[in-house]
C-alpha positions as a printed NumPy array, in Angstrom:
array([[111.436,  88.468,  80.857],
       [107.597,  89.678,  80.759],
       [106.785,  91.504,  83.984],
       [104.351,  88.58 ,  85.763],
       [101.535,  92.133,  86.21 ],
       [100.976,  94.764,  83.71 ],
       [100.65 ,  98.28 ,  85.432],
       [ 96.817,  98.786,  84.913],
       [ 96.644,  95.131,  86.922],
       [ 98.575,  96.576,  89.747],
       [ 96.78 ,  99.881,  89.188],
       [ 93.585,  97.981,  90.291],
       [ 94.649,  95.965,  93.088],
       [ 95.497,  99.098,  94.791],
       [ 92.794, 100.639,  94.361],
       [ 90.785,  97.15 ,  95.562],
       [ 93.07 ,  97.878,  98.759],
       [ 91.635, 101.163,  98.864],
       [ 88.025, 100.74 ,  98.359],
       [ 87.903,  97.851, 100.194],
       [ 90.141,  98.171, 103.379],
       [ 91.164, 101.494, 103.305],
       [ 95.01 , 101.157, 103.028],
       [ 96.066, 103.517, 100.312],
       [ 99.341, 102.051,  98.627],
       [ 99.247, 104.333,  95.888],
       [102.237, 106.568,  95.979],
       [104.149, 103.365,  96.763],
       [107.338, 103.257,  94.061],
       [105.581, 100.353,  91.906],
       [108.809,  98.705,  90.524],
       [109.202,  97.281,  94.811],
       [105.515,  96.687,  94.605],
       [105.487,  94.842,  91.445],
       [108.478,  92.505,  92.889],
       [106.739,  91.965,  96.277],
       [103.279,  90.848,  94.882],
       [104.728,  89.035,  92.467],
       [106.605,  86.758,  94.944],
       [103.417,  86.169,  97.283],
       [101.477,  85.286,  93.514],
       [103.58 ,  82.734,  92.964],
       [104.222,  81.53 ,  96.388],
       [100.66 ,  80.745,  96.846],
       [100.558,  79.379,  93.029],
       [ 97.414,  81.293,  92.169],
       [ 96.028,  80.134,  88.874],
       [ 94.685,  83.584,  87.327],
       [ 95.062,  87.209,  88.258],
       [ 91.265,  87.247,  88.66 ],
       [ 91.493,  84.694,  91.686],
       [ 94.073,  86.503,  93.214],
       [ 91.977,  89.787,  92.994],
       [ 89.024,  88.105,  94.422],
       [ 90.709,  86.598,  97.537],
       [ 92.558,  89.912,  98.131],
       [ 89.212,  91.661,  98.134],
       [ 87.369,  89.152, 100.161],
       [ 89.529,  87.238, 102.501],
       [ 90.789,  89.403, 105.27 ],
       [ 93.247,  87.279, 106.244],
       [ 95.114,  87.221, 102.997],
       [ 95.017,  90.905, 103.01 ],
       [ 96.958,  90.898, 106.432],
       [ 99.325,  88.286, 104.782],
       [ 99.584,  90.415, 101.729],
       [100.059,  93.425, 103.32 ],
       [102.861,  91.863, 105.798],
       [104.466,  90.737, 102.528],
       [104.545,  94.433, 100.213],
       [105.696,  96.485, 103.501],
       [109.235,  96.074, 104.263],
       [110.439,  94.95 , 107.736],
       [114.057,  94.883, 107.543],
       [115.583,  96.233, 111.139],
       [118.262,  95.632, 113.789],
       [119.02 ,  97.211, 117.185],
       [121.645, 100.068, 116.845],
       [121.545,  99.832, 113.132],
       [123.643, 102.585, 111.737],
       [126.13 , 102.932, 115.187],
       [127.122, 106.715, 114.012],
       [123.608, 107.741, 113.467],
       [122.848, 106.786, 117.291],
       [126.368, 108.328, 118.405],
       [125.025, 111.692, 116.537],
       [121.638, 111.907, 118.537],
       [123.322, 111.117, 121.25 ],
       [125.658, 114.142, 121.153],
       [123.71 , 116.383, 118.634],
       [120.047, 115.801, 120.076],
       [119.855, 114.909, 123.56 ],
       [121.592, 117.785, 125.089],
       [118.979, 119.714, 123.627],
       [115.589, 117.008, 124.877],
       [117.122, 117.25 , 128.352],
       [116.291, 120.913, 128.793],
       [112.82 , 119.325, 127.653],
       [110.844, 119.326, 131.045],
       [108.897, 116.41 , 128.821],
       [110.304, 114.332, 125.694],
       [108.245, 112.514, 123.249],
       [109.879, 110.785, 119.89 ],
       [107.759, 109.18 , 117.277],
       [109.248, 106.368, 115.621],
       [107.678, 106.139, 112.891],
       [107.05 , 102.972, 110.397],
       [108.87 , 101.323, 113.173],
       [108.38 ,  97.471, 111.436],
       [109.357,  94.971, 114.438],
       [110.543,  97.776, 116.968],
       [114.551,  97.114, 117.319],
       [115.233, 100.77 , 116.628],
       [112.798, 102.056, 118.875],
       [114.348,  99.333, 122.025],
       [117.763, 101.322, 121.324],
       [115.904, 105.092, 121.451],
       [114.809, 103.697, 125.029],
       [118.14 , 102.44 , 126.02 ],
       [120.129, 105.229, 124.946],
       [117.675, 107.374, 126.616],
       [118.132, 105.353, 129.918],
       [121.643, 105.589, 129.648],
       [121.48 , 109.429, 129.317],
       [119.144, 109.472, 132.507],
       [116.443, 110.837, 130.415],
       [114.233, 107.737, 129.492],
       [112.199, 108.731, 132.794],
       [110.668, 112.125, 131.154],
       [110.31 , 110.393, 128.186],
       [107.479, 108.875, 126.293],
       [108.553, 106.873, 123.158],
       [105.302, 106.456, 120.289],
       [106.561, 103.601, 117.947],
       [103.775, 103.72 , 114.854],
       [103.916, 101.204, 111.551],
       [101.017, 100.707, 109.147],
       [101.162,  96.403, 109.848],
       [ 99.865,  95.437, 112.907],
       [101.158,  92.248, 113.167],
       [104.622,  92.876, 113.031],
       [104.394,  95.14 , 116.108],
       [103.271,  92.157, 118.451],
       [106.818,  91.47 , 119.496],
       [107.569,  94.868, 120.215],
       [104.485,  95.054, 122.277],
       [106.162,  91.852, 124.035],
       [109.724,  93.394, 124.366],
       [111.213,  89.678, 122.589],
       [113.667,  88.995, 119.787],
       [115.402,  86.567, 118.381],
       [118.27 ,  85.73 , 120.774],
       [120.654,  84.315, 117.815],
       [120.917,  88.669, 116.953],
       [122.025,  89.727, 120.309],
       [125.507,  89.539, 119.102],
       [125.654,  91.888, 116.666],
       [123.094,  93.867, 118.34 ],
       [125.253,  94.002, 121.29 ],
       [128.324,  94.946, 118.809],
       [126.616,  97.689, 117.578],
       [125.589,  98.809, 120.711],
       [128.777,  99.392, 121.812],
       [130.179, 101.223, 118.31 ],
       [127.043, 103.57 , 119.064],
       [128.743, 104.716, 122.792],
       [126.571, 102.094, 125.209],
       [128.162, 102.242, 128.874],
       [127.293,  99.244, 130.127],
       [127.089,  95.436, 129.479],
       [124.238,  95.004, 126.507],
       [122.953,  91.846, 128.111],
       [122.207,  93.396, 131.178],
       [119.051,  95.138, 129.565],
       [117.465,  91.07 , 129.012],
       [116.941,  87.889, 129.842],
       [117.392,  85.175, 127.65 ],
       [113.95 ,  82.537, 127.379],
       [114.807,  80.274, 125.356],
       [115.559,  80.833, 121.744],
       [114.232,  84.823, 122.441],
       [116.036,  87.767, 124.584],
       [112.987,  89.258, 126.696],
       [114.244,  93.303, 126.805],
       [113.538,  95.067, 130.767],
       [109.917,  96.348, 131.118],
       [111.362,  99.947, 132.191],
       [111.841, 100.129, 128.497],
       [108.95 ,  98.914, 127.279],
       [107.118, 101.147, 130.044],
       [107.772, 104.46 , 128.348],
       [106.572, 103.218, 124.514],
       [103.127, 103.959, 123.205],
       [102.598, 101.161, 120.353],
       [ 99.761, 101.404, 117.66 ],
       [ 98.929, 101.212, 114.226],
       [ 99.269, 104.375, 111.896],
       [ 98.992, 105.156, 108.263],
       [101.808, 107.718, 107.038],
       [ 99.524, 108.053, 103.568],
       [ 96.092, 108.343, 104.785],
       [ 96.343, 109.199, 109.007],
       [ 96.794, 112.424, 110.33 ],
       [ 99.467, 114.024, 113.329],
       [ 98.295, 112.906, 116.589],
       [100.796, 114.987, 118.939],
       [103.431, 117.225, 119.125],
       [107.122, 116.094, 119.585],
       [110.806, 116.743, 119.884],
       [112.019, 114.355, 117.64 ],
       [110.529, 112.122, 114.676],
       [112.219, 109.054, 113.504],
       [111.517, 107.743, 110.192],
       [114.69 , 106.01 , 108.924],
       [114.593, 103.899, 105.145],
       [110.734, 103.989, 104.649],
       [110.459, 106.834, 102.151],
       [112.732, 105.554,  99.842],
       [109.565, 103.286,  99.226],
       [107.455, 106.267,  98.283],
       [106.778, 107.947,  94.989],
       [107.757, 111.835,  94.862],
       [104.427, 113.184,  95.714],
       [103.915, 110.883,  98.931],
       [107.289, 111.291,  99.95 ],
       [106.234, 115.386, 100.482],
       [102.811, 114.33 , 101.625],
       [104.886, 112.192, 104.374],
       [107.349, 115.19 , 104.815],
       [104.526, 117.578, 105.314],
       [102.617, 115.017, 107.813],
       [106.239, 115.107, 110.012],
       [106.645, 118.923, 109.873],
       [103.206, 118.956, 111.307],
       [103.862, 116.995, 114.327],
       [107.282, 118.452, 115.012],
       [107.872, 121.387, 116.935],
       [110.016, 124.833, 116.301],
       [113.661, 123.203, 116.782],
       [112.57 , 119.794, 116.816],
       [114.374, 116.818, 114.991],
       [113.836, 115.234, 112.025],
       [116.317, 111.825, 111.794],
       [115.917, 110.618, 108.15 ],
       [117.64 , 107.558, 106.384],
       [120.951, 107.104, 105.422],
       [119.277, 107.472, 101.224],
       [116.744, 109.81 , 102.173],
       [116.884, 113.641, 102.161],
       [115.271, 116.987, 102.788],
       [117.496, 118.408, 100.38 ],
       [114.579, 118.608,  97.484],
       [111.344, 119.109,  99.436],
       [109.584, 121.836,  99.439],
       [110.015, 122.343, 103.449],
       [113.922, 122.118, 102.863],
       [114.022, 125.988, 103.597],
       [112.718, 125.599, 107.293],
       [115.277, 123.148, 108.273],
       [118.987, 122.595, 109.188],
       [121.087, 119.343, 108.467],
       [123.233, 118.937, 111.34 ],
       [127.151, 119.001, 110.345],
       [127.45 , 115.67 , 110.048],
       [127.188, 112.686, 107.499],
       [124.249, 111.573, 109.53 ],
       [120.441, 111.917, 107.897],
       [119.068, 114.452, 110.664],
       [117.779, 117.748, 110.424],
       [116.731, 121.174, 112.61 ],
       [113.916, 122.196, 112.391],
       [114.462, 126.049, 112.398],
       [111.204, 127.676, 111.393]])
């Protein structure tokens, strides 16, 4: 079957993202791109490639819609219960000699990861000292986040998982249910600093302990996936942590040298120089 775009066509409507709104998809791995703006082309039935370029270019509100559509939001609380169990052990006795903790979750989508940073932190009696900075280039999937709700039909699994990653207590004692949402406790939501940020074009904006980035690079070319790499070494400190996902490595990037993967099957990595 003939590709629906040829590559020069989705050559120029990232660059049209570029000039005109200043989101810079171009190290994004074009065989997920090609798939993703393919499926919003034909969803809306667009009769030529030219209209579609046009109304990309000129109607922001598509571009928010198109942009929610190419960047993948696929997330659950606890996901991974091993890789939570392993910061929990391998990370946080180091943080609590921190007399101040800050964690950057980065390309955070809807925010379910960074709710169970917050209650694992709680739970270790360090969420207090802590300030949690949950970052993802589309705005509009962190309004829910900002709102501490989610879907109550998840809160079984979620509450599974919670327990294989080591939780104490009872998971539905950190919400309320309203309706067909779970409202999470504002003492969580109290310690998270929620904004928009570019990985390809923004720069570091602080220093911190530990950066979580978890199944977002795999979406990256080589070259941005260094450019991203370089970006967290930046903003991490000497014996910081770097928590990666479970098909995503240090093991080839030129900053491979200055770190440590912790003896484990889990993504994370010392940073050691």
């Amino acid at each position: 079957m003939e590709p629906l775009f040829r590559d020069e066509e989705i050559e120029m409507l990232l660059n049209d993202l570029l000039d005109t709104w200043g989101y810079d998809f171009t190290g994004y791995a074009h065989a997920s791109l090609r798939r993703r703006i393919s499926r919003l082309y034909l969803l809306r039935a667009f009769p030529s490639f030219a209209e579609f370029r046009y109304k990309l270019k000129n109607d922001s509100a598509f571009f928010h819609e198109f942009v929610e559509e190419i960047t993948v939001n696929v997330t659950e609380m606890f996901r991974d219960p091993n890789f939570y169990r392993s910061i929990s052990e391998q990370v946080f006795p180091w943080l609590s000699t921190k007399p101040f903790i800050r964690i950057w979750h980065a390309g955070c989508s809807t925010g379910e990861e960074v709710y169970s940073m917050a209650i694992m932190l709680k739970e270790a009696n360090l969420l207090h000292k802590s300030l949690l900075y949950a970052t993802d280039i589309n705005p509009s999937v962190l309004e829910n986040l900002r709102k501490g709700l989610f879907p109550m039909q998840h809160m079984k699994q979620y509450s599974e998982n919670y327990i294989q990653a080591g939780g104490r207590l009872d998971f539905s004692s950190y919400y309320t249910a309203q309706y067909e949402w779970a409202k999470f406790d504002e003492v969580l939501h109290s310690k998270m600093i929620v904004s928009t940020h570019n990985l390809v074009s923004d720069q570091s904006f602080n220093e911190f302990q530990l950066i979580v980035c978890r199944n977002v690079l795999i979406y990256f070319d080589k070259g941005l996936q260094e450019r991203v790499l370089r970006l967290f070494d930046d903003s991490l400190e000497k014996l910081g942590f770097l928590a990666l996902g479970s098909k995503e490595t240090l093991r080839f990037s030129d900053l491979s040298a200055g770190y440590s993967q912790l003896p484990n099957r889990e993504k994370v990595w010392k940073k050691i120089k």
